[in-house]
C-alpha positions in Angstrom: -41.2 -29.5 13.5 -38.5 -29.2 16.6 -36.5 -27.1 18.2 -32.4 -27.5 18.6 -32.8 -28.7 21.9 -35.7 -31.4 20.9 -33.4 -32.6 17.8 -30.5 -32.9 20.3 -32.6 -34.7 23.0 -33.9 -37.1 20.1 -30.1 -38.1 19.0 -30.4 -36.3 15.7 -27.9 -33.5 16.8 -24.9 -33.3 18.8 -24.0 -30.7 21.4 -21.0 -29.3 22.1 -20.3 -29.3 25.8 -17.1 -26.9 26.5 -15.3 -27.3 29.4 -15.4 -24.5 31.1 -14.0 -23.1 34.4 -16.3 -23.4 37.4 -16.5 -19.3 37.4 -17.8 -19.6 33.9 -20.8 -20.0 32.3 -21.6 -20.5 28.6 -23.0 -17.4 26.7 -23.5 -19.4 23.6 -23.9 -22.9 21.9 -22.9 -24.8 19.2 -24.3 -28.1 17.7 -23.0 -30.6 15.4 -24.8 -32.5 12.9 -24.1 -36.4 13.5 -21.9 -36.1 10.1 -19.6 -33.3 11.9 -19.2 -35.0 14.7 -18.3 -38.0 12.7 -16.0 -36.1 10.8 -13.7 -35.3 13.6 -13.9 -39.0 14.9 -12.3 -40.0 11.6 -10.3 -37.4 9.6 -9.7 -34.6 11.9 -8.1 -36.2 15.0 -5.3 -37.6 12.4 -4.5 -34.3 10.4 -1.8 -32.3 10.8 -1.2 -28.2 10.7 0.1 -26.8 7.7 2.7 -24.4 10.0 5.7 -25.5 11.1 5.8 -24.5 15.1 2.1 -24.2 15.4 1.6 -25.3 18.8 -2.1 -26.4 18.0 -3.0 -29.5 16.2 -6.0 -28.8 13.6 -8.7 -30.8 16.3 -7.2 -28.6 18.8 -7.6 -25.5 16.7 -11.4 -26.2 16.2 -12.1 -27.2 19.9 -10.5 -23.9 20.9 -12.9 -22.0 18.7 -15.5 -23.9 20.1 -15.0 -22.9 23.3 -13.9 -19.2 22.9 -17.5 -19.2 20.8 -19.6 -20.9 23.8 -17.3 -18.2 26.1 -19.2 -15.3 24.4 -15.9 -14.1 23.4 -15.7 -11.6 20.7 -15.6 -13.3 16.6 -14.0 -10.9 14.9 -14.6 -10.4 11.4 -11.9 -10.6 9.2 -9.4 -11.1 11.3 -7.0 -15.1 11.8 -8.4 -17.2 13.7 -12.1 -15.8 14.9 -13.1 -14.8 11.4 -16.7 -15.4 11.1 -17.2 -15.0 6.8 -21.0 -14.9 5.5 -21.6 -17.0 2.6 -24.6 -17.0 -0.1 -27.6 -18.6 1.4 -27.1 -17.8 5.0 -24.1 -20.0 5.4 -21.1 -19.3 7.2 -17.6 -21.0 8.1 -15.9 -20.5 11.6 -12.1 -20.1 10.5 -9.1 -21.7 12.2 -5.5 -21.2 10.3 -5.8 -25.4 9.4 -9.6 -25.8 9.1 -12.8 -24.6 7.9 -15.9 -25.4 9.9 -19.2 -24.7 7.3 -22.9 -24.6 9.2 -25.3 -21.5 9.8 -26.8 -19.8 12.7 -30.2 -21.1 13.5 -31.1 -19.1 16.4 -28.9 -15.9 18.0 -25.8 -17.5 19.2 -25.9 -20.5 18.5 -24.0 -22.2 15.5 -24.8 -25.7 14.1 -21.7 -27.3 12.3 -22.5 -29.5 9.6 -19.2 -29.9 7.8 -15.5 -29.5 8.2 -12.6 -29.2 5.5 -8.8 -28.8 5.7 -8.0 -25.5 4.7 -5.1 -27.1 2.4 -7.8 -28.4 0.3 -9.9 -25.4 -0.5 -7.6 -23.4 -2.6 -10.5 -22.2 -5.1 -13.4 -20.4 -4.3 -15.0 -22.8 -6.2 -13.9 -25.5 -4.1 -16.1 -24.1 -1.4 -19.6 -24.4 -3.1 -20.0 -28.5 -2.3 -19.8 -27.2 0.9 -22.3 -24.8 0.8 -24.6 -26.5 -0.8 -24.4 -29.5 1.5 -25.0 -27.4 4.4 -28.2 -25.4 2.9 -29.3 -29.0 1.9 -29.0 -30.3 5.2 -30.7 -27.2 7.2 -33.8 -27.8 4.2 -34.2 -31.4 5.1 -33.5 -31.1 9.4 -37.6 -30.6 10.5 -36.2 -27.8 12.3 -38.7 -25.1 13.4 -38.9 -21.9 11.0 -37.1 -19.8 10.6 -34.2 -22.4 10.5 -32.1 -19.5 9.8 -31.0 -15.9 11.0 -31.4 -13.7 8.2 -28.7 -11.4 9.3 -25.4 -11.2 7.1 -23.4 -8.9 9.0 -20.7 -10.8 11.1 -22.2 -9.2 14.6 -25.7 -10.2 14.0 -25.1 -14.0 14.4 -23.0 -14.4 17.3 
């Protein structure tokens, strides 16, 4: 078994490294599955945003939330861009208005993304659970340390 930082060192996981200001320093952390990261390589730098005058492409939308996350700045439940939403299983998706970003919380903020969609194409709530069950069958095979997983389902347990 590893830790986060082990799987990262060893290739198997990605890290996210925000740029941040030299007065800053990062209060959380986020990892990508290789998957994710290829993800983003291939469909997300070429998508567009659904609004009309949204001043963010969707890659930009997801590195911002990136960055506000590593910041330590407040997710707020239920609420556009920051929403943090619990989902069966331990599995949550970081929101932006274009994209959904599906991983889990292995350790107290820290997020590991394994799997990104366009907003445009979840339109059912059963368009979610390939998702879902993608993630959870990801975190069962990475030879992660246990618990893989924060058991904690209430949005300001996680981050």
């Amino acid at each position: 078994m590893a830790t986060l930082e082990h799987l990262w060192t060893k290739g198997t996981l990605v890290k996210f490294e925000a740029n941040l200001a030299p007065h800053e320093l990062p209060h959380r952390s986020v990892y990508f599955a290789a998957q994710f990261d290829e993800w983003i390589e291939a469909v997300l730098y070429d998508e567009w945003s659904d609004a009309r005058g949204r001043d963010m492409s969707p890659y930009e939308q997801v590195e911002a939330i990136f960055v506000d996350f590593v910041k330590g700045w407040p997710m707020v439940y239920g609420v556009h861009k920051k929403l943090l939403r619990p989902e069966t299983r331990g599995i949550w998706s970081l929101r932006t208005p274009d994209v959904r970003i599906f991983g889990w919380f292995p350790t107290l903020g820290t997020f590991l993304a394994v799997r990104g969609a366009m907003k445009r194409n979840l339109k059912q709530p059963m368009d979610y659970r390939e998702h879902i069950d993608h993630v959870a069958d990801f975190r069962d095979a990475l030879p992660l340390d246990e618990p893989k997983s924060i058991a904690g389902t209430r949005p300001d347990e996680n981050a």
